[in-house]
Backbone bond lengths (Angstrom), bond angles and torsions (degrees), N, CA, C in turn:
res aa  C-N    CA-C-N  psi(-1)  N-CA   C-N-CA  omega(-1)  CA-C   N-CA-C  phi
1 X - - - 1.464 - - 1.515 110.74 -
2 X 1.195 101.39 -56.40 1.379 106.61 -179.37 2.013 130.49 -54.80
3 X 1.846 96.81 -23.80 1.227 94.78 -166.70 1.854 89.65 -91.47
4 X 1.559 122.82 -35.63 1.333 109.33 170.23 1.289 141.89 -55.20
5 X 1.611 103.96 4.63 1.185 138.58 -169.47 2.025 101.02 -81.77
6 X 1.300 74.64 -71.07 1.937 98.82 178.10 1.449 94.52 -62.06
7 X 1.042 120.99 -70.10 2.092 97.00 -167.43 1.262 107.28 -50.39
8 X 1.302 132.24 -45.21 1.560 122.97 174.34 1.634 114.29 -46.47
9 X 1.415 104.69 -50.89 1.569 99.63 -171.92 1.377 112.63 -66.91
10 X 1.890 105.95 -21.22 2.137 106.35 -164.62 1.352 77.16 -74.39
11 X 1.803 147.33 -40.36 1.061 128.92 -141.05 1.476 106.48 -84.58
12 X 1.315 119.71 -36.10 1.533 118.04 -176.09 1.741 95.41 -68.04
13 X 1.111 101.59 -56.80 2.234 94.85 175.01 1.546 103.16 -23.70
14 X 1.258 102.31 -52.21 1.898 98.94 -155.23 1.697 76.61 -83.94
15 X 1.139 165.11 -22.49 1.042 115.89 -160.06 1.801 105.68 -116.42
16 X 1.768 101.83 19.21 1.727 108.03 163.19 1.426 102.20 -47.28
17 X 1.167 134.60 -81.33 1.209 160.60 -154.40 1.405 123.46 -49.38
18 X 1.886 105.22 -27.29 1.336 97.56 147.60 1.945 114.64 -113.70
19 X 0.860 119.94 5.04 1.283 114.89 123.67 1.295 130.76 -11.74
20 X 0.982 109.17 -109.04 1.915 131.90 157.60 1.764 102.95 -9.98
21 X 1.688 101.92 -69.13 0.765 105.09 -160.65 2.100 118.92 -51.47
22 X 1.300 91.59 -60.66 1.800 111.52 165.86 1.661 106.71 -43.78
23 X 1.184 106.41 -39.74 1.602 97.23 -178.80 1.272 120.55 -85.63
24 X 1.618 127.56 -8.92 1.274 150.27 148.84 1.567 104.23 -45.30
25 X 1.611 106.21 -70.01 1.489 99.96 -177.78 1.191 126.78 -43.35
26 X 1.468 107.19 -65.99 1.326 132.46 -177.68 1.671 105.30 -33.02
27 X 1.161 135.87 -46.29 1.196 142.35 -170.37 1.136 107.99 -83.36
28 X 1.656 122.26 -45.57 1.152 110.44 154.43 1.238 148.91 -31.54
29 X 1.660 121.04 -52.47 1.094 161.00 125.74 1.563 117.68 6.24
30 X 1.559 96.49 -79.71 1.315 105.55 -177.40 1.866 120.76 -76.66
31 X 1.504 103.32 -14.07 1.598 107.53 -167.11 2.003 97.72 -102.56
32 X 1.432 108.55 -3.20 1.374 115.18 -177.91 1.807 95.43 -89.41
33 X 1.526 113.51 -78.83 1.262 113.01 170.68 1.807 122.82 -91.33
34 X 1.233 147.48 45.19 1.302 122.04 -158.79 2.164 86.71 -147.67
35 X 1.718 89.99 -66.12 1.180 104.45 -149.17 1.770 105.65 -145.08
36 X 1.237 147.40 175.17 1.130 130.10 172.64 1.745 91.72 -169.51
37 X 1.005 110.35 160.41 1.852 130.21 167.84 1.281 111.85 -112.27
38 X 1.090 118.51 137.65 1.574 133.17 -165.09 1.581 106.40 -142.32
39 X 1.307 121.26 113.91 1.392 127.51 136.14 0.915 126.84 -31.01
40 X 1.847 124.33 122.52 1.503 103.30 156.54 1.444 111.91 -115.54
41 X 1.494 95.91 141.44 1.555 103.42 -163.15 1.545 106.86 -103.16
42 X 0.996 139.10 -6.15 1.484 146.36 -168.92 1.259 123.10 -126.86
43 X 1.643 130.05 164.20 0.793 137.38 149.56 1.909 154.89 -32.43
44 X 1.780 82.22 -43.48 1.233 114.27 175.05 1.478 114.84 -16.77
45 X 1.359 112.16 -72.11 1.514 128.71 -147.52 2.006 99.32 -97.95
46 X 1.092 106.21 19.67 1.531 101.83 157.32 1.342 146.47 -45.71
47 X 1.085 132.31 150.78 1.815 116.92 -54.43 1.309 113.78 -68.80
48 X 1.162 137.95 18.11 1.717 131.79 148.86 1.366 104.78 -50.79
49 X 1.323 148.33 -53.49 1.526 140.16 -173.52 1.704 83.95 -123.57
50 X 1.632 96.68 153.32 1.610 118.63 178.92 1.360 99.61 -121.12
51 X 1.507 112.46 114.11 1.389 115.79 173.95 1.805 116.49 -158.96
52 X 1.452 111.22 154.08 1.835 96.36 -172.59 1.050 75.54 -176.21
53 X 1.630 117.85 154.42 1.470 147.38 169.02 1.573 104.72 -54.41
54 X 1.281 143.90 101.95 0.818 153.99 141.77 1.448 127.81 124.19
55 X 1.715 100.04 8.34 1.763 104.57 169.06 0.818 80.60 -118.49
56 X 1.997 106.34 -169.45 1.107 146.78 -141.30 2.062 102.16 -105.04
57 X 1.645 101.18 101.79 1.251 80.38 -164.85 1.980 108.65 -114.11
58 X 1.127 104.18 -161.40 1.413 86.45 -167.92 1.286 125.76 -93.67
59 X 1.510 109.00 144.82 1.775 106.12 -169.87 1.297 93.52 -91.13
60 X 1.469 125.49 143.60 1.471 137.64 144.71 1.154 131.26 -119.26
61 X 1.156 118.20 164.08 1.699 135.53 177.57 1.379 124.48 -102.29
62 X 1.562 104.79 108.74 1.372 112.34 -143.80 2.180 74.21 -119.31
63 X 1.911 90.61 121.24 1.658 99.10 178.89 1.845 95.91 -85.63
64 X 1.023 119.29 -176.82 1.397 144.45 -171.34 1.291 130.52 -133.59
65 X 1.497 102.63 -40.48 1.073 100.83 -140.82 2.276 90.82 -102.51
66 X 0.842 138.08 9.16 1.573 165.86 -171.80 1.429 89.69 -73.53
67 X 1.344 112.90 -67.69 1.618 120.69 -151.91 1.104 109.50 -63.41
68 X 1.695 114.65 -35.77 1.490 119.76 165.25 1.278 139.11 -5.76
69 X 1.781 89.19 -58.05 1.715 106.31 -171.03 1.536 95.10 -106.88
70 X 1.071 119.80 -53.47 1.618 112.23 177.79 1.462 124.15 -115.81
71 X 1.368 101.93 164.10 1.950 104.10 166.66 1.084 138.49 -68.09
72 X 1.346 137.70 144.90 1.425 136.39 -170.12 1.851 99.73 -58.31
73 X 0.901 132.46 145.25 1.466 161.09 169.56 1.313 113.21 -96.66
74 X 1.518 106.42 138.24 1.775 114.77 169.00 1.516 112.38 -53.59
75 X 1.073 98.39 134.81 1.733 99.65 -174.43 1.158 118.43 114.36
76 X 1.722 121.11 -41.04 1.148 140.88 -146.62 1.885 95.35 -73.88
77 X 1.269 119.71 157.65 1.946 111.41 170.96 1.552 78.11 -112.06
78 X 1.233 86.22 153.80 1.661 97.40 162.73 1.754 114.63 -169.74
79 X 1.072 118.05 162.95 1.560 140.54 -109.87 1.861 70.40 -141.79
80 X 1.690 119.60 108.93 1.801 114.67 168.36 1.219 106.71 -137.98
81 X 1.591 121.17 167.69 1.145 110.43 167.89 1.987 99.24 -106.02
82 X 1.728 98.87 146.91 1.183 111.00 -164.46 1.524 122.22 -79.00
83 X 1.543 122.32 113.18 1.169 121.09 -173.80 1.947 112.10 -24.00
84 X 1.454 101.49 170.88 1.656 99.52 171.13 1.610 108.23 -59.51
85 X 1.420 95.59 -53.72 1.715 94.05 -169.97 1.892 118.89 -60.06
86 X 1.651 99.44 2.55 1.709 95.51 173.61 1.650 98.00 -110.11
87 X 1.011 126.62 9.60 1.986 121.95 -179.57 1.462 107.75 -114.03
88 X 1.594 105.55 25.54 1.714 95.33 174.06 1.486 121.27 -76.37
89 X 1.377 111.41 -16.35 1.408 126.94 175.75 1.368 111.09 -106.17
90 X 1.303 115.65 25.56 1.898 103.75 -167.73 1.710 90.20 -113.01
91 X 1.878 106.06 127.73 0.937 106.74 163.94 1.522 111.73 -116.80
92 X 1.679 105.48 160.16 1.223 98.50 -173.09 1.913 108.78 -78.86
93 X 1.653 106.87 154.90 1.477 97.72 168.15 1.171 125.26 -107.28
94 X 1.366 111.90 21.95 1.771 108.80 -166.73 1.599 102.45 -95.19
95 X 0.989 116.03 174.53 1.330 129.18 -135.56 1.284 96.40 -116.66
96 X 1.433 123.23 143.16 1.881 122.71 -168.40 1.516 102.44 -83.78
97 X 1.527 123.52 -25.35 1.172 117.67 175.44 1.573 111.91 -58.83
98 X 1.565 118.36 142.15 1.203 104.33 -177.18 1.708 124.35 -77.92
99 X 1.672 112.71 -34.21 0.853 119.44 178.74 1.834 134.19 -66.10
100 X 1.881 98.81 -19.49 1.278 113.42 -177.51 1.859 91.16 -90.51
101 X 0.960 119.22 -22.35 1.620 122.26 -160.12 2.214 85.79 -88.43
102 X 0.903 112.78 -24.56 1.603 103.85 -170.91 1.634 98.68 -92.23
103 X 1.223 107.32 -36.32 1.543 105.93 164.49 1.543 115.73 -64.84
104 X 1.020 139.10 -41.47 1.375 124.58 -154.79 1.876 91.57 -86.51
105 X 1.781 109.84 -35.73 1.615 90.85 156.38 1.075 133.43 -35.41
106 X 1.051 118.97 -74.29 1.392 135.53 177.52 1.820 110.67 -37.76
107 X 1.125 111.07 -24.27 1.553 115.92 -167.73 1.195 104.91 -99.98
108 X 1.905 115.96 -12.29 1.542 113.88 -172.52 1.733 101.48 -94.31
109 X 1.525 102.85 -3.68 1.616 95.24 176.46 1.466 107.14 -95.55
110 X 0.839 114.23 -14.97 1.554 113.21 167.19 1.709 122.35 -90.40
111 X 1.330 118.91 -4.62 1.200 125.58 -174.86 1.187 136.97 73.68
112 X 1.925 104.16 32.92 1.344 107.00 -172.78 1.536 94.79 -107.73
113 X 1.263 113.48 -32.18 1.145 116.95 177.01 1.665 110.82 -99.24
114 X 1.631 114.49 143.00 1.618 118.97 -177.51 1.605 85.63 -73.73
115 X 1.485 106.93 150.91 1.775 129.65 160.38 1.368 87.10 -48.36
116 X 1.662 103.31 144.92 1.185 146.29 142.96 1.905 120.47 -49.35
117 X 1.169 124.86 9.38 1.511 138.32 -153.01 1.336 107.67 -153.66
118 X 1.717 98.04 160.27 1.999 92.32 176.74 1.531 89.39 -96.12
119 X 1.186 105.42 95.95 1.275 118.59 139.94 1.276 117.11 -90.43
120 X 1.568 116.15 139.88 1.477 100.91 -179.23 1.686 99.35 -155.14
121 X 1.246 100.28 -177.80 2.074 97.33 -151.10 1.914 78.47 -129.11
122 X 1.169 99.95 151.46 1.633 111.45 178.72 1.617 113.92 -160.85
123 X 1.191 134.50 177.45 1.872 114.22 150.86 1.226 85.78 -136.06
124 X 1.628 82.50 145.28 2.056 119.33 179.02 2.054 91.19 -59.79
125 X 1.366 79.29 134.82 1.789 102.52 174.62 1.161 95.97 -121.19
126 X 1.261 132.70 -47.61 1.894 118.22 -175.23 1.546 99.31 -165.18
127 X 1.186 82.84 153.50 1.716 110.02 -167.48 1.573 126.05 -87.91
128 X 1.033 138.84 -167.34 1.596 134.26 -179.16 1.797 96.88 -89.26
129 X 1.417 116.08 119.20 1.105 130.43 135.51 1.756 78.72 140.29
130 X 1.491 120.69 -32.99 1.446 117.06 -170.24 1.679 120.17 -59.95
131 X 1.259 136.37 140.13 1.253 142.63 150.09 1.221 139.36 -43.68
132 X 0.877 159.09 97.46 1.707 166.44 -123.18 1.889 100.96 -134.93
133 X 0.960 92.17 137.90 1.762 83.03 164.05 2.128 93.58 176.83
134 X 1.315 100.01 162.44 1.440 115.35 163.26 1.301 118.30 -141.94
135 X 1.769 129.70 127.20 1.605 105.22 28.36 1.650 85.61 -137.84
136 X 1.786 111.56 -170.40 0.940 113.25 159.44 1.093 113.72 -97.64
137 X 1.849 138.89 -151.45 1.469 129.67 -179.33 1.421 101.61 -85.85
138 X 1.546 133.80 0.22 1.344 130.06 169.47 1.752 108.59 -99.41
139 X 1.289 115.91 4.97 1.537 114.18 173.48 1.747 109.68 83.17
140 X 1.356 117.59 9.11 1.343 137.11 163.76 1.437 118.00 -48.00
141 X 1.112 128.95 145.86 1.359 129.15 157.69 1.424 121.02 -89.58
142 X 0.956 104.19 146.08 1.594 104.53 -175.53 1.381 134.41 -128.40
143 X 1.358 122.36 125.67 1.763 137.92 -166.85 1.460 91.19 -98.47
144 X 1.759 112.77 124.17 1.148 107.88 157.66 1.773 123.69 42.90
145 X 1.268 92.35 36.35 1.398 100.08 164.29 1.995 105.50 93.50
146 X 1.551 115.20 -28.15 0.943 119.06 -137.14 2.258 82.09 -106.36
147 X 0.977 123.84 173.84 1.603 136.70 -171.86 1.455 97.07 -123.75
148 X 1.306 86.46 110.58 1.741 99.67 176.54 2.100 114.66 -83.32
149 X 1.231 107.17 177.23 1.091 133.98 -160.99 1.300 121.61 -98.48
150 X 1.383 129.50 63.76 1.613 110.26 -141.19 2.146 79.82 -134.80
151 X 1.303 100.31 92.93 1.722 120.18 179.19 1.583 100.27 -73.59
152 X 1.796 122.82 -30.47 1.438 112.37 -175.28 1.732 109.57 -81.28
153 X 1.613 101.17 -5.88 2.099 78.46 -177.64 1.554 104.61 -76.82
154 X 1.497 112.42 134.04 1.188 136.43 146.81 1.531 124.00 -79.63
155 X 1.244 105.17 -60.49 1.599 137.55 -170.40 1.738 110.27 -83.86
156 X 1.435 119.60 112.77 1.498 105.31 172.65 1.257 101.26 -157.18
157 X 1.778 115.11 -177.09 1.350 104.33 161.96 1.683 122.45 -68.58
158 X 1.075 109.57 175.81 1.709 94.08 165.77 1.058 115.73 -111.08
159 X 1.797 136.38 154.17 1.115 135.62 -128.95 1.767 92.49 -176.44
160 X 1.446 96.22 101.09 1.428 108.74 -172.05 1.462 117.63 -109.70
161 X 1.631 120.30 121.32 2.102 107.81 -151.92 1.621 85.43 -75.71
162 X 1.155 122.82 139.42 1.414 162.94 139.75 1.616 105.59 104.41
163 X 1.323 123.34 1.91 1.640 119.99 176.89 1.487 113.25 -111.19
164 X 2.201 116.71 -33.80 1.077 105.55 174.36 1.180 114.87 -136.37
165 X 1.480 146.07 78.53 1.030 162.43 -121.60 1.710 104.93 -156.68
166 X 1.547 99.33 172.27 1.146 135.48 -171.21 1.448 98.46 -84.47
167 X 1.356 139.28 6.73 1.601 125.03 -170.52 1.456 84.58 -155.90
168 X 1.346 151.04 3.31 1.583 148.26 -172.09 1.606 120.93 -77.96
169 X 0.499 131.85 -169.28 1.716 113.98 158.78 1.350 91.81 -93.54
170 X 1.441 131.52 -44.22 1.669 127.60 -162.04 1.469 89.06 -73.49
171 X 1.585 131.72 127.19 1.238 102.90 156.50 1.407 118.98 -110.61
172 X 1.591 121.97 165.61 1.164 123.24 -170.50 1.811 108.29 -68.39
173 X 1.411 127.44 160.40 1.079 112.10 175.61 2.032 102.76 -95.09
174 X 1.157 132.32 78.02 1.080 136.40 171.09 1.264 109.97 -139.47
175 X 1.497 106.70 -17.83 1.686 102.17 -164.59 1.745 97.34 -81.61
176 X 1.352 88.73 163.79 1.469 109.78 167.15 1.390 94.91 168.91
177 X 1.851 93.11 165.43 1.049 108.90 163.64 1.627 113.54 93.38
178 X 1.594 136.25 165.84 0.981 90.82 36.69 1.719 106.02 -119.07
179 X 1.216 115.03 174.98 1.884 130.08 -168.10 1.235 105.91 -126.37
180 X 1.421 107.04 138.92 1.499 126.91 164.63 1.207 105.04 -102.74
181 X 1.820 117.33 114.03 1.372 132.11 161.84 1.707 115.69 -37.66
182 X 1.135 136.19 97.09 1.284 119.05 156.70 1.213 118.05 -24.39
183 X 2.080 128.17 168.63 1.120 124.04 174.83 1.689 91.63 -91.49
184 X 1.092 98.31 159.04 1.384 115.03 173.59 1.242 121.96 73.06
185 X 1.643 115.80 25.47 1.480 127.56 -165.18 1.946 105.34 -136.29
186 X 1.179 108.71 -168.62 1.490 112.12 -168.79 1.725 98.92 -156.58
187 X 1.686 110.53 124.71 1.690 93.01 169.93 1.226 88.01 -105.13
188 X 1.836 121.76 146.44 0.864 141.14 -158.45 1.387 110.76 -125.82
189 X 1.602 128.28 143.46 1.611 120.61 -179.69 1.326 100.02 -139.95
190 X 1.445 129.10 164.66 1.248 125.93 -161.74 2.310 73.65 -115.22
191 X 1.614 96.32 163.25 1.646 103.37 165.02 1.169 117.73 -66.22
192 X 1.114 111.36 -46.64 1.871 131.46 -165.87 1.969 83.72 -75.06
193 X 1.094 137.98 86.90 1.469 145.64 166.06 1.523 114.60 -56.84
194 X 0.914 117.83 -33.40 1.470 136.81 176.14 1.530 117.81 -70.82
195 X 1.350 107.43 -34.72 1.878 104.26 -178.88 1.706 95.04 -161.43
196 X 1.834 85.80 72.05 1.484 86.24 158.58 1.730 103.91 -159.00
197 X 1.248 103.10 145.51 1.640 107.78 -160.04 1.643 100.28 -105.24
198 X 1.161 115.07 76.29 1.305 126.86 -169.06 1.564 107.09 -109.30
199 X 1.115 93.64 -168.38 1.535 83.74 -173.17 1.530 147.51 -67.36
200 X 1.549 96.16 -0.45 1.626 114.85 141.09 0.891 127.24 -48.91
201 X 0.927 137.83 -28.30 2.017 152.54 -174.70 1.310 115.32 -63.94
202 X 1.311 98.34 -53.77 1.452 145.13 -168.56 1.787 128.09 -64.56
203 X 1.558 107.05 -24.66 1.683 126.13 -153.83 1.518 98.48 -70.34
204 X 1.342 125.31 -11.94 1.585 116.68 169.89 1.614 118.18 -98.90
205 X 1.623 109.21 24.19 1.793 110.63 -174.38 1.213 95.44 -83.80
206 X 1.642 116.88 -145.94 1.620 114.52 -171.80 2.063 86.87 -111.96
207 X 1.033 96.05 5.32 1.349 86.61 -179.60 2.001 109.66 -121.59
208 X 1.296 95.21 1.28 1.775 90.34 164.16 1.787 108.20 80.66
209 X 1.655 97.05 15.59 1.551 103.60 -175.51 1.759 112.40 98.25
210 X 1.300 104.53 3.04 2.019 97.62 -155.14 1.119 87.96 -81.46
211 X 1.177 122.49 -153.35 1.483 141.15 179.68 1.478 100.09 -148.78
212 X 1.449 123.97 165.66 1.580 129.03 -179.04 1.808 94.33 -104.53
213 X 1.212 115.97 127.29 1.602 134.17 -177.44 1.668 88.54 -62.57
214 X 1.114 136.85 -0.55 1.289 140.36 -161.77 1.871 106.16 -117.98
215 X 1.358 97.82 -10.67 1.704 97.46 178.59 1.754 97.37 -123.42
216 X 1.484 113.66 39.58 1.260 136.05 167.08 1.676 109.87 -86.81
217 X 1.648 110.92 108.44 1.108 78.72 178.26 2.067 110.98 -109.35
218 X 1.155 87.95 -31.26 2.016 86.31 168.94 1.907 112.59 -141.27
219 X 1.031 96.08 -150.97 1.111 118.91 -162.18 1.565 108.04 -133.44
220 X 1.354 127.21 91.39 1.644 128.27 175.19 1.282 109.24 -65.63
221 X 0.996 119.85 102.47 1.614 152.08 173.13 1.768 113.06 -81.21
222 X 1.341 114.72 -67.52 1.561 104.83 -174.45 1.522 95.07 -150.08
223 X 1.843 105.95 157.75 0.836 119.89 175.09 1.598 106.82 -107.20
224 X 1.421 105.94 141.04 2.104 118.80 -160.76 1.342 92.07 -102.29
225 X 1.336 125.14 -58.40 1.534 132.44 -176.05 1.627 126.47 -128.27
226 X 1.154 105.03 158.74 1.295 144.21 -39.85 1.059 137.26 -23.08
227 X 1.288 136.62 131.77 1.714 136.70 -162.61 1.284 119.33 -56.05
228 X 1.743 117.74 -20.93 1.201 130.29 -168.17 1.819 91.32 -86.22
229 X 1.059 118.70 -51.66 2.025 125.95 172.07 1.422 127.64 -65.86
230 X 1.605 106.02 10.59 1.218 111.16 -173.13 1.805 105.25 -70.24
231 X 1.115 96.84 145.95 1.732 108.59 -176.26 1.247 112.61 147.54
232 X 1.742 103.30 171.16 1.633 113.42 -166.65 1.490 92.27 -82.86
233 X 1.709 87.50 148.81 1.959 81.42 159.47 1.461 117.54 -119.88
234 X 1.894 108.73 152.37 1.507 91.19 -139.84 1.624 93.96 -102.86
235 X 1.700 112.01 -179.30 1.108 98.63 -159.39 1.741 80.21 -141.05
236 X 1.457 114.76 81.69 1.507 98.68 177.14 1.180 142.22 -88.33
237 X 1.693 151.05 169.92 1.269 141.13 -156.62 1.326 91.76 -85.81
238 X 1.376 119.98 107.69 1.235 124.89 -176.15 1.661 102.19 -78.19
239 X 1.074 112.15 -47.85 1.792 116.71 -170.43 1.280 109.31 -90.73
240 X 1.917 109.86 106.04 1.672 92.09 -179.54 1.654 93.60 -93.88
């Protein structure tokens, strides 16, 4: 009894290891093409995403596999990697040791650790061929002439009708623009309007601030952690 005991237990020992191993893939697998976890490390996406240099900020679940068949949409958040002209300030944070630097990999596929890359999270404001500009006389942004719908800004410049405006001598810091989206591009704005280097930043690159619909990499769907922030994140029809 006792010794069929021990080969059972030496056999599950030997077979931890591929265990591990299959469940290594598998994650691999699914966070390469399926699904991925993302840190958020910044400000940007206030208070739709919770994130800041040195707390605890929010992990999400960024899908993939959507974009496939169609294009990101106004409204949509999404998860890109940042043209050249947005990584002039991006330094890397991984660590020269090799062994702490293979760990904190390993920790960025699970979402404890932020990517190693400018990856960066924004939501689509207007699309390729559409018009972009700020503001109207209510401090609105505007699609094609028309004042979009944007229920998540909290955070912006301030924009006062006849003292701080878009036509004043003082001007408000919201205005810009206005820009024609290239086709095949995305102008992008962070929620937090106030401290986010989105594609306002950007309006003197070769692309006018856009982004290429092609350095799209998902779609932020839900937030996993903190347990207290758990929920979908929404993606509304901004342009009626």
């Amino acid at each position: 009894m006792d010794r069929s005991k021990n080969k059972k237990d030496r056999s599950f020992l030997r077979e931890i290891p591929i265990l591990i191993l299959v469940a290594l893939v598998l994650s691999f697998l699914l966070q390469t093409f399926v699904a991925r976890v993302y840190l958020i490390p910044s400000e940007s996406m206030e208070p739709t995403l919770h994130g800041c240099p040195g707390c605890t900020g929010d992990r999400i679940v960024v899908e993939k596999i959507g974009y496939r068949f169609h294009d990101p949409q106004p409204g949509d958040v999404v998860v890109f990697r940042g043209p050249d002209s947005w990584s002039q300030d991006f330094v890397s944070t991984r660590s020269d040791n090799v062994v702490v630097r293979g760990i904190q990999e390993i920790g960025s596929y699970v979402g404890l650790v932020a990517p190693d890359e400018n990856d960066l999270v924004k939501r689509v404001i207007a699309t390729g061929g559409q018009t972009v500009e700020c503001c109207d006389e209510q401090g609105r942004v505007l699609v094609d002439g028309t004042p979009i719908d944007e229920p998540y800004i909290e955070m912006d410049f301030p924009f006062v009708p006849d003292r701080l405006t878009c036509s004043t001598d003082a001007k408000s810091g919201r205005c810009f623009g206005p820009v024609t989206v290239p086709e095949g591009n995305l102008w992008v704005m962070g929620d937090n309007r106030s401290n986010s280097a989105d594609s306002r930043y950007h309006v003197n690159d070769e692309r006018q601030g856009t982004i290429p619909v092609d350095n799209v990499i998902g779609k932020a769907q839900f937030i996993v952690l903190p347990p207290g922030r758990m929920g979908g994140i929404d993606s509304p029809e901004i342009q009626n």
